[in-house]
N, C-alpha and C positions, 0 to 999 in steps of 0.2 A: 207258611214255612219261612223258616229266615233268611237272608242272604248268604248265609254262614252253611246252613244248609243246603240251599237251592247250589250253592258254588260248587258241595263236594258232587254234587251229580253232573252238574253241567260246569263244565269247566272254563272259565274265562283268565285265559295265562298272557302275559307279558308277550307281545310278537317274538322273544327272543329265547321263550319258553318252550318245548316241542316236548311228547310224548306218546311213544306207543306201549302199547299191550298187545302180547302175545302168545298163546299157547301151542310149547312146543312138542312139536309131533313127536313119532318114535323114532330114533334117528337111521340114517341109512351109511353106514362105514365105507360104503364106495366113493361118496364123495369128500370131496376132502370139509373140512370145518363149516369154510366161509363159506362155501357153493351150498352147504346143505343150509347156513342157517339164509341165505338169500332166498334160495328158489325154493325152501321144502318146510320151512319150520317157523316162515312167517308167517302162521297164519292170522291175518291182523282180525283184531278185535274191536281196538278201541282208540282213537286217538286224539289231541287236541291242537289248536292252531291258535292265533290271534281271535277266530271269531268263536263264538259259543257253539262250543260241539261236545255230542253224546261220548261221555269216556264212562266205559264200562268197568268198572268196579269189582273184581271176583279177584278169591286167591289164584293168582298168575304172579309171572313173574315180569319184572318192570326191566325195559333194556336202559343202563343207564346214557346209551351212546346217545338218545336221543331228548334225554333231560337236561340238554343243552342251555340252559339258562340258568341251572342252577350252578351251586360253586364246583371248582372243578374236583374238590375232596370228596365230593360226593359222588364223581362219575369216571374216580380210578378202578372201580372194582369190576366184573364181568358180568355181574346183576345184583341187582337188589334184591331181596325180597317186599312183598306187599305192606306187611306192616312197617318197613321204615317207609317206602313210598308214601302209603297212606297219611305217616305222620309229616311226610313232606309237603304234601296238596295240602295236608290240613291248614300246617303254617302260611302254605301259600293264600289258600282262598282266603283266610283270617285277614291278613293284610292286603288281600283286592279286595275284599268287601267293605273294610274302613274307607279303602281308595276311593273305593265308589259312591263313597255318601258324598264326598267334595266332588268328585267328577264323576257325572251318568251321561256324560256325554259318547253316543254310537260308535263303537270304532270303527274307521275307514275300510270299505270293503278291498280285502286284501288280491280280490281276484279282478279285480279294474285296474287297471295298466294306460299310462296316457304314451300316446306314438304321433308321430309326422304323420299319420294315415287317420288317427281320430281315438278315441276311447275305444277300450275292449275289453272284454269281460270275457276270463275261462272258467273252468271248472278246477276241482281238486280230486285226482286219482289215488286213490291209498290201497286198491286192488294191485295194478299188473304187476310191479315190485315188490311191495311190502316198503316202500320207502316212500310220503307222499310227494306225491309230485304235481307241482299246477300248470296246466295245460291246457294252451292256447293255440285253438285249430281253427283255419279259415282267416285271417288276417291277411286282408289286400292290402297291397304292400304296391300297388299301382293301378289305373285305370282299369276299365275293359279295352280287351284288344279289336273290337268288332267294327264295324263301320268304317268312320274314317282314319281310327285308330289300329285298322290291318295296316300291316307292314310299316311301321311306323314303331321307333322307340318306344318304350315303356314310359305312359303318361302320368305326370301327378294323381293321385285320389287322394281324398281328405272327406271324411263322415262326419257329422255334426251327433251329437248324442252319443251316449254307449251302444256298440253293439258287440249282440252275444255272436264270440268267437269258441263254441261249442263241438265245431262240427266241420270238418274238413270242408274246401269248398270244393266245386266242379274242377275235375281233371282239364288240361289243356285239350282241344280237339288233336283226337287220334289219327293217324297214318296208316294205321293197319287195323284188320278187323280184329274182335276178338285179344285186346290189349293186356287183360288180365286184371285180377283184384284192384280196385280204388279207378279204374278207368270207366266206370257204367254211366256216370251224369258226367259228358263232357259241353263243354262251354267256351268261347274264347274271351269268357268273362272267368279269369282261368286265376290269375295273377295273386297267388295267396302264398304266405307263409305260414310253417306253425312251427312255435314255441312250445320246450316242456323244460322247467327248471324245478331243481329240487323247495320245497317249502322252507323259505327262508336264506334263498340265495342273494347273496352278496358279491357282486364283483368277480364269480366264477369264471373261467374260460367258456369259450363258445367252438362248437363244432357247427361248423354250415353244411349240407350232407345236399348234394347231387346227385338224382337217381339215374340208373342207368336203362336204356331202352331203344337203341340203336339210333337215338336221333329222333324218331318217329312214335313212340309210345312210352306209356308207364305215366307216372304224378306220384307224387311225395304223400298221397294216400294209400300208398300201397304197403299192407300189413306187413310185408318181407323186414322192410327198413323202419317199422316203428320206434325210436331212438330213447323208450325208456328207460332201457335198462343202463343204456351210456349215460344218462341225467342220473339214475340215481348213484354215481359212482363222482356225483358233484361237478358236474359241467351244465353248461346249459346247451341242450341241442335243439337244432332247427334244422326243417327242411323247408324246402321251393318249390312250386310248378314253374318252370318255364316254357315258351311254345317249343311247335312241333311241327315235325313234316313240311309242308307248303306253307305253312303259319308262321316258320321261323326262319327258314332258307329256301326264299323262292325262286332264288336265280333268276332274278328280275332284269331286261335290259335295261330299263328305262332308270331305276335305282343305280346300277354299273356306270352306266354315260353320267350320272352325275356325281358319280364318284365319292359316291356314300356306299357305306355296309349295309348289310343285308342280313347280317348273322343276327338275326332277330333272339332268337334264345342264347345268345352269347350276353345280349344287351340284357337281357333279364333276370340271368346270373351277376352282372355287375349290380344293377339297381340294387336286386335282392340285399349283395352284402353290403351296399351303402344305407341298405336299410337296417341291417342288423348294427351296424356302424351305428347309427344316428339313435338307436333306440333299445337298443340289449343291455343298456345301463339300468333301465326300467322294469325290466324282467328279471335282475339278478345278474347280468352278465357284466365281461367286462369289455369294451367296444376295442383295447389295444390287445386283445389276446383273441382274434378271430382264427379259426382253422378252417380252411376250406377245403372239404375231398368226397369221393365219390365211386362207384363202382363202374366197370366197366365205361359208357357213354360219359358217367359221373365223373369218369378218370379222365378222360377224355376232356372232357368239359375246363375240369381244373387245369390241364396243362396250359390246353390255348388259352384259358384266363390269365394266365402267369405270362404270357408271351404278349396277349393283347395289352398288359398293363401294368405292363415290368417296373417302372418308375415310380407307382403307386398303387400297389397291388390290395394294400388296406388288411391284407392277411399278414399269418405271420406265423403260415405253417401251412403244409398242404399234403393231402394222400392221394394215392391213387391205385385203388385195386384193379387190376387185369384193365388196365387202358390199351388200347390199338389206336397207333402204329407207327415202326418205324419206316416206313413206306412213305413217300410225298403223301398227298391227300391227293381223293378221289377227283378226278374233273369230271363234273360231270354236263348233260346234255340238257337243250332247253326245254325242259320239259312243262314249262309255263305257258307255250303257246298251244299247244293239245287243250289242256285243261281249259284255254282261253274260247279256242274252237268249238267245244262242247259246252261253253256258256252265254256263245253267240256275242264273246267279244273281240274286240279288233287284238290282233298280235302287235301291234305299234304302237304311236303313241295314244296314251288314252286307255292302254291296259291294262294299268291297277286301277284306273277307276274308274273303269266297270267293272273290273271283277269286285272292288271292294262295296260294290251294292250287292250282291250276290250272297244267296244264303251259306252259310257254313256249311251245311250239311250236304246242301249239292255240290258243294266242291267236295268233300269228301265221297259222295255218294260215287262220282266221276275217278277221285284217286282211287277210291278201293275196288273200284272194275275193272282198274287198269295194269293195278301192281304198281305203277311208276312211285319212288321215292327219292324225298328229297334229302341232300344233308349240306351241311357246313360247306357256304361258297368261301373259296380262296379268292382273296378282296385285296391282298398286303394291309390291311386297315387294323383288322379283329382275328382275322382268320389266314394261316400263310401255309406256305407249301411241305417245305421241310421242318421240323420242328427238332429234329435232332439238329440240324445245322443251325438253328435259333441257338439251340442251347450252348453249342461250342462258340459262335460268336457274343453270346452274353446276352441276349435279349428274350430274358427270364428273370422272373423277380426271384432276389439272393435270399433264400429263404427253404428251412429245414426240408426235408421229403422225407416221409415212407410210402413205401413203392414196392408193390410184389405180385405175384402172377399162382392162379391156380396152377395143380400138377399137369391137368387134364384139358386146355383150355378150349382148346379145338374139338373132344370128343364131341358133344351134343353138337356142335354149328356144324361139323361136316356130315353126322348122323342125318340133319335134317336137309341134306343138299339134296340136286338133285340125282336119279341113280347113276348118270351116266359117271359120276364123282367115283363110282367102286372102280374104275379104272385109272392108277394114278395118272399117267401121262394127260389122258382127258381130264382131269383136274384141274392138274398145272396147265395145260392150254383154257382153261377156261377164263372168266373174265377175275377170278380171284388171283391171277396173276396175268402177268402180259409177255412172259420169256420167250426166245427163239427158243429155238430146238437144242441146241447147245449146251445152253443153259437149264436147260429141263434133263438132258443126260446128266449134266453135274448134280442138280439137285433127286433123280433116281438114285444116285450112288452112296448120296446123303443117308437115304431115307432107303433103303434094300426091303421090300415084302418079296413072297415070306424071307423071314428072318427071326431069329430068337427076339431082339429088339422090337421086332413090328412084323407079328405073327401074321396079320390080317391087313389090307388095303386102306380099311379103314382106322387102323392104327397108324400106317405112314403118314397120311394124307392129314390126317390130324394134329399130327407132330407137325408138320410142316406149318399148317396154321398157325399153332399157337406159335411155335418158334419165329414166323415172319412178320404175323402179326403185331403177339405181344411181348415176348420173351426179350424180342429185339428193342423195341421201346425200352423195358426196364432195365435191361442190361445198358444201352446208351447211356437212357437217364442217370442213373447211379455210375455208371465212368467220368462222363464230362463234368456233372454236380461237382465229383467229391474229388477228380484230378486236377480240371482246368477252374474252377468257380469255389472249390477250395471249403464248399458247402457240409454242413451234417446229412448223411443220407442214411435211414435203417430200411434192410431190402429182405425179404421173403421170399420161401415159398410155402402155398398151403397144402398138406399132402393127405388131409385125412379124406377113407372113402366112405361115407354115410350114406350107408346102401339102404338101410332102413328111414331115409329121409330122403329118398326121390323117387318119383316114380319108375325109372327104369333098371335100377338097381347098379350093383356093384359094376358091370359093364362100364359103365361110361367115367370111372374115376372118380376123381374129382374135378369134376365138370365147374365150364364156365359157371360162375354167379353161384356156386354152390358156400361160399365163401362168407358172404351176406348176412346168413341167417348165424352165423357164430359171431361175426363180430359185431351183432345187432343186437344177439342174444334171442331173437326169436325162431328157434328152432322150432319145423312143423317140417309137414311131408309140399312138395309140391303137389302130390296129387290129388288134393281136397283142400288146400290152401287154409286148413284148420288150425289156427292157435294151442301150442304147446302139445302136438301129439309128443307122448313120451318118447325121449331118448335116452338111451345108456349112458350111465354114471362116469363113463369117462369120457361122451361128448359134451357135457354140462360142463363139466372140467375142462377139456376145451377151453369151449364158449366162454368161459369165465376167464380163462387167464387174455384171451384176444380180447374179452372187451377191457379188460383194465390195460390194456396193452394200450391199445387203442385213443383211449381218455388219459391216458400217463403221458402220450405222445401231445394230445389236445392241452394239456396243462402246462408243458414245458416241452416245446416241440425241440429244441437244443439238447434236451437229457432224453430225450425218445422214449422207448416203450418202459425202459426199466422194467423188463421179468425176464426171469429165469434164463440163460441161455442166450437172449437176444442182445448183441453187442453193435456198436456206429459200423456200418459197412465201409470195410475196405479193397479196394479191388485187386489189390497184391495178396488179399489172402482171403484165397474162396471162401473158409471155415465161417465166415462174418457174415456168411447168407444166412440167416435163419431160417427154420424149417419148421413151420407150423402143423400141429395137428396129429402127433406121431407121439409124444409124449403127453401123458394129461397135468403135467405140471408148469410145462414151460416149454420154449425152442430145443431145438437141439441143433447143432452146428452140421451148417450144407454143404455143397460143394458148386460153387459159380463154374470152376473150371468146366465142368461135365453141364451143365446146362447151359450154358454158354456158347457150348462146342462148336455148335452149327453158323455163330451168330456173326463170326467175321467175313466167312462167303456172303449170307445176308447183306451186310454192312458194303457189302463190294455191287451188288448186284442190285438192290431195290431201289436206290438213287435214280437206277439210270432207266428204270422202265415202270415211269409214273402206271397207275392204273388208271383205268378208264370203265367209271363203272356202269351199268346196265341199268340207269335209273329209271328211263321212259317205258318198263315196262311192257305190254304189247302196243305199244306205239312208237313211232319212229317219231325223232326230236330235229329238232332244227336246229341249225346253232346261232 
């Protein structure tokens, strides 16, 4: 066979050449155009890359978006048919195949990536989008955390050789039992990145994504937040492990007296994006266009990052879905020396190191029969007390935000309290607040059960949550940003209830982290944690306009989401809340005043009665 021949089956194109084939389904009128031809009418067939790959050859029709190497007069139309195609590949392989007689030299394997961490080799995905994408999972991106490297910064690692970065690597060790999908092989050989950049990425924007898990669980394995769908809308997305629980915030004395941090998974979030810094040029990315954000703890995570490193933050845009809290941070108790007692080491000096001979799993074995947890020491170094007063005095990096909170945020967290919770008063005396009596009459007055407003106990109690929790955060946020610091802030809410995508149904709203799977694009049920159970035609639609929202924001965080509806937030005019989820095209205009309402009593009252939270579990703590 000739080369003329062998070329039109197996296709060898110019890196700058791309093509799919695809035959399209019967179409579905509820979704609108784009949604149908992304998610329903791709169904790939065939395609080609730099290296030599199978392109399957039938009457279909050729998309010319993706014939990107050829001239652009060729790829104004909305398709081609086959026979120009065909005489297109012809011209082409005609002239690769002369090219090849003077040069038979191999082309560079385009899935080897060289990093500050060593060679790495992904794969190429042309399944979960329809748009290929190459993807790189497992890339340590720092040492192991184990041995003498507990409690200790994130240490250099550097590999000799290629290795395959195929395959997520072990979740950080967990804090709680039962962690959820991508938590099963943990390790404090934890410290991995992964990369998915569209095929042929150049200089893209980067999204760095922070998962959420109260501090104590979850890993950027977790199918909820897989970020393919935001790469194939032409960014490059990455997520992190960083530690956890006791691995990350040990409330160490002995670390305190010397007057070092401790915020171990804060330290690990910096590295990471000095790593995405130093090496997303290699991947397609562009290293002056990082965006860093995250859900809930993710939110979390980003704000103290912007506070810990205000002066050179290395981003240059940040999100924050449903973050808590405008409350001080938790103090909490020492609950280092229990754990030390039940490993037969000394509480004094000498007690990181013996616990750092100590197996991982017996300290876990010991945390998780105790309940005790850890989170975020307040140090003044990485981690500080008030963060809305951070913000009004300026010690925040001056840089874009989107920022917005579920309807429903507190239903699911006070569903799972415990019962004596169905009693509001017991509530608010509990350790989720620290008010006198007074103040717990102001706040019943707030919040009336029964009431048309908050028919049931557990309707108040929940409003209360989220309102102190988080409402109060992104209301702050988005005041001082966009009054005193003069910043672009675009702020939300998301209101849709997908009662056919959670296990407990319409009940609980729009429950925390319900948020995730739209702007991720992987809609599934929580309750079998199964990829792509079907959902209705107008939550695809959704989904679709929040991720382009999302990646329009990562592209040019200054022009923000750019769709439909959603305008720069202003705090003189509630209308500038966007309101997600309620229309399948675009925002529609909110109202801040009315969610708001509660949020200036908050603003008066959470200052002044830090909490104190119940970390030791059934043990009593020492200080």
């Amino acid at each position: 066979m000739s080369i003329l021949a062998r070329c039109k089956i197996r296709l060898v194109l110019r890196p700058t050449c791309r093509m799919i084939v695809w035959n399209p389904t019967a179409p579905n009128t509820d979704l609108k155009p784009e949604v149908l031809k992304r998610r329903q009418s791709q169904q790939l067939l065939g395609w080609a890359d730099p290296l030599s790959v199978t392109a399957y050859l039938a009457p279909l029709t050729v998309s010319p978006k993706y014939l990107c190497g050829l001239p652009s007069s060729v790829c104004r139309g909305r398709s081609i048919h086959l026979t120009l195609a065909m005489q297109l590949l012809t011209a082409l392989c005609a002239a690769l195949a002369a090219a090849m007689v003077v040069v038979s030299q191999p082309l560079p394997d385009p899935l080897v990536r060289n990093t500050t961490t060593g060679l790495v080799r992904g794969y190429l995905d042309v399944n979960t989008t329809g748009v290929p994408l190459y993807k790189w999972y497992g890339v340590r991106f720092a040492e192991t955390t184990a041995g003498a490297n507990r409690w200790r910064p994130p240490q250099p690692y550097y590999a000799e050789g290629i290795t395959n970065t195929t395959a997520f690597g072990a979740a950080c060790m967990q804090g709680i039992p039962n962690a959820g999908n991508g938590t099963q092989n943990q390790s404090e050989d934890c410290l991995f990145i992964n990369v998915i950049a569209p095929m042929g990425a150049t200089n893209l924007p980067v999204y760095l994504y922070s998962f959420g898990g109260g501090f104590d669980s979850n890993a950027a394995s977790d199918p909820k937040i897989d970020g393919s769908w935001l790469a194939s809308r032409d960014i490059v997305y990455v997520s992190y492990n960083y530690r956890l629980s006791i691995w990350a915030w040990p409330a160490a004395v002995e670390i305190a007296q010397a007057g070092e941090t401790q915020n171990f998974g804060l330290l690990d979030t910096r590295t990471a994006v000095e790593w995405v810094r130093d090496n997303i040029v290699n991947f397609g990315g562009d290293p002056t266009k990082i965006t860093l954000g995250g859900e809930s703890v993710g939110a979390e995570m980003t704000n103290m990052y912007m506070s810990a490193w205000p002066e050179d933050p290395i981003i240059r845009g940040a999100v924050m879905q449903s973050a808590d809290t405008s409350q001080p941070m938790w103090e909490l108790g020492n609950q280092l020396i229990p754990i030390s007692q039940n490993l037969s080491c000394t509480t004094g000096p000498g007690q990181l190191d013996c616990l750092r001979t100590k197996d991982a799993f017996a300290i876990q074995a010991i945390l998780w029969s105790s309940g005790a947890q850890f989170q975020p020491v307040i140090d003044n170094i990485t981690v500080f007390q008030d963060y809305v007063r951070l913000i009004i005095t300026g010690q925040t990096a001056r840089i874009p935000l989107l920022i917005g909170n579920n309807k429903d945020e507190g239903s699911t967290i006070v569903n799972g309290e415990p019962t004596a919770y169905t009693n509001e008063t017991a509530y608010i005396l509990s350790n989720n607040f620290n008010f006198p009596m007074a103040n717990i009459n102001a706040v019943l007055n707030m919040y009336p059960s029964p009431s048309a407003l908050y028919p049931t106990t557990i309707n108040a109690t929940s409003a209360m949550w989220r309102d102190a929790h988080m409402i109060s955060l992104s209301s702050n946020l988005a005041l001082w940003r966009t009054q005193l610091l003069q910043l672009p802030v675009w702020r939300y809410e998301f209101a849709l209830v997908a009662d056919n995508l959670n296990a407990l149904g319409a009940s609980i709203g729009t429950f925390h982290g319900e948020d995730i799977q739209f702007v991720m694009g992987t809609l599934y049920t929580i309750a079998d944690q199964a990829p792509y159970i079907p959902a209705t035609p107008f939550q695809y639609n959704v989904s679709d306009y929040m991720v382009t929202a999302w990646t329009n924001f990562v592209k040019d965080p200054t022009l923000g989401p750019r769709i439909e509806g959603w305008e720069q937030y202003n705090p003189a005019d509630p209308t500038t809340l966007a309101v997600l989820g309620i229309s399948e095209t675009g925002a529609i205009p909110g109202n801040a005043s009315a969610i708001d309402s509660t949020i200036q009593y908050w603003n008066q009252i959470l200052p002044l009665f830090p909490r104190t939270y119940p970390a030791c579990g059934t043990w009593t703590c020492s200080d």
